[in-house]
N, C-alpha and C positions, 0 to 999 in steps of 0.2 A: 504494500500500500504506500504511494508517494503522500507523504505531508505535503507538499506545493500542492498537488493536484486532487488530493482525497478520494485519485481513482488506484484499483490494483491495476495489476501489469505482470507479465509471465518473461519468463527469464530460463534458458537451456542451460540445465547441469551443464558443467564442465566438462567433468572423469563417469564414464561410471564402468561395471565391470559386472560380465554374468558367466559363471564361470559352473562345471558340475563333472555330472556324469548320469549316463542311461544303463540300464542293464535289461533284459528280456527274455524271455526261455519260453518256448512252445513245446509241448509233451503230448503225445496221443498213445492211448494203454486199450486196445481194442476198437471200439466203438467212441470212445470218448477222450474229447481234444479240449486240455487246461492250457493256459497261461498266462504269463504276468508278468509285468512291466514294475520298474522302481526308477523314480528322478528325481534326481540332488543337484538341486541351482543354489549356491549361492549369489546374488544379485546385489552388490554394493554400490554404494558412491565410493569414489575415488578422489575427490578432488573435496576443499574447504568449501562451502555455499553457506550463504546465508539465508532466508526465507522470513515468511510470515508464518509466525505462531501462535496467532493468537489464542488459538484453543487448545494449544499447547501446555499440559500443568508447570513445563519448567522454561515457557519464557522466561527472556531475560527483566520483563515487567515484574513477572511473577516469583522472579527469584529475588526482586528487590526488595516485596512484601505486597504490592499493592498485585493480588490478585485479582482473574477476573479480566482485566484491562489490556489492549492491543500491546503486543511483544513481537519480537523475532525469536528465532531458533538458529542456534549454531550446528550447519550439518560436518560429522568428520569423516576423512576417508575412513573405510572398515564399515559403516553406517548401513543398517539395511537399509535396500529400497521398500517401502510400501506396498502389500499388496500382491507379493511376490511369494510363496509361501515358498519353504525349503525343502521340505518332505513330499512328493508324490507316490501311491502307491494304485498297480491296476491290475485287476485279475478276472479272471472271463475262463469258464467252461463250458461247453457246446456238445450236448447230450443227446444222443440222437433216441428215441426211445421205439418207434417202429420205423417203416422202410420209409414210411412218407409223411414222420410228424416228428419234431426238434425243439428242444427245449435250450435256451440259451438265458447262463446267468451272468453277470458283471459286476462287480465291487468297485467302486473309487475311493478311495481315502485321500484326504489331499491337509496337511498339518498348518498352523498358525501361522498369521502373517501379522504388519501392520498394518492399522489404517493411517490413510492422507491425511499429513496433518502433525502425524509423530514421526517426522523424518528421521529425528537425531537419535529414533526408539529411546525415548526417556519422559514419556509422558505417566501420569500418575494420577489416578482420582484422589479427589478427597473429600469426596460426598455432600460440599459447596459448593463449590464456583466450577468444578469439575469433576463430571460423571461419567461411567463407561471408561474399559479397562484400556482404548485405544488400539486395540487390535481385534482381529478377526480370529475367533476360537479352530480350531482345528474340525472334520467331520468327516464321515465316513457316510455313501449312498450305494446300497443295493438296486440294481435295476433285471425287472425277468424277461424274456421275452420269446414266443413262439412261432414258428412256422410248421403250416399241415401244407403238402400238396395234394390238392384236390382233384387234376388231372396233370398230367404232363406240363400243359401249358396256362395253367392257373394254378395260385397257391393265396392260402388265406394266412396274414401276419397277425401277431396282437402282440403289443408290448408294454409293459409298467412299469413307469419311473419311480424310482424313490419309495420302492414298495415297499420299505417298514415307516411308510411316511415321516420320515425323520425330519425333526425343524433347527433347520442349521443355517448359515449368513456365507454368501459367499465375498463380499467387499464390506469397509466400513470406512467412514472419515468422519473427523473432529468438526463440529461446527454449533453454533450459538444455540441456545435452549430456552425457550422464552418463557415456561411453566414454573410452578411453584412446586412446593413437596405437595399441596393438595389439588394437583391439577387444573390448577386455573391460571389461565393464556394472559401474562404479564411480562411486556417487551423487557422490561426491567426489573425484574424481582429482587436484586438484592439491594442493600444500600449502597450508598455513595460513596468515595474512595476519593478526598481530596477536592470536591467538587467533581468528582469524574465516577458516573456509574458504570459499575462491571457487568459483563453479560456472566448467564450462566451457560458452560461449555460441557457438549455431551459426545459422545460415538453414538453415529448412526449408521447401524447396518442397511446390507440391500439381503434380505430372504429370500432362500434359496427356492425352488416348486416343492410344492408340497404332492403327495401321489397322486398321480396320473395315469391314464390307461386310453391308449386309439388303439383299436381294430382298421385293416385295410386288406388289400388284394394287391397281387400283383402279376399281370399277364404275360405269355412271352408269344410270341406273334415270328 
């Protein structure tokens, strides 16, 4: 955010660096064909940046005492990138159960990241001026799915997502919170700070599909 101008403005990292490894194995024991995939990204900054932090619990505002109120954040090389989780896990078996009907299962597990916002990963609730852990939780999705072929040249699919309907967040970012502890919409809930009132700063996730199920066809001509 410029003080001359009182608009934001975007600014390209400098360094950054995504660096891992893939591994994957496919097995078939009869009838039945398993496997699974693992990836490991680490995804840093590389270079010093400075930003906007103001929903950041360790702005440099807020490291002065006056929390609450417009900060930056000091990014370091080593610094996760946001958003980028380090752990991927996938796995998939394909079950064939008579001559012309298949069952197919798949797992994703995919481990925690941060949200936008806690670039320097050093943000920290503290149940005032800052709520929500600033990251994205880790989660795991079972999805099923089937195919019958019905002649040769038709076959009928059905697939469901997220079939233990599990409720998990796939992104989150830090931004302003206008409610009170009893739910009522106040652009400024807390008190004033020097003549200057604080916003209250939360994480807000994006929710992942909850279970799901399409049926289709598909012909071959």
């Amino acid at each position: 955010m410029s003080d001359q101008t009182g608009f934001g403005y975007f600014k390209n990292v400098d360094l950054t660096r995504r660096q891992g490894l893939e591994l994957g194995a496919t097995s078939r024991w009869r009838r039945l064909t398993i496997g699974a995939g693992y990836t490991f990204l680490a995804a840093t900054y590389q270079s010093e940046e400075t930003v906007n932090g103001e929903s950041n619990s360790s702005n440099d505002t807020a490291a002065a005492g006056a929390r609450g109120l417009q900060g930056a954040i000091e990014i370091e090389p080593g610094d996760r990138i946001p958003l980028t989780p380090r752990h991927m896990f996938k796995a998939y078996a394909d079950v064939p159960l008579r001559s012309n009907l298949s069952l197919d299962i798949d797992l994703l597990a995919v481990s925690s990241s941060y949200a936008r916002g806690n670039e320097n990963n050093q943000h920290e609730p503290d149940g005032t001026y800052y709520l929500g852990s600033g990251s994205v939780p880790g989660y795991a999705v079972v999805n099923l799915g089937a195919d019958v072929r019905l002649r040769p040249w038709v076959q009928l699919l059905a697939q469901v997502t997220n079939l233990l309907d599990k409720r998990y967040q796939t992104a989150a970012q830090l931004g302003p919170f206008g409610f009170t502890d009893t739910g009522a919409f106040v652009a400024r809930p807390l008190p004033a700070i020097n003549g200057e009132f604080p916003l209250r700063q939360a994480t807000f996730y994006a929710p992942g599909a909850p279970i799901r199920m399409w049926i289709g066809t598909r012909f071959k001509f």
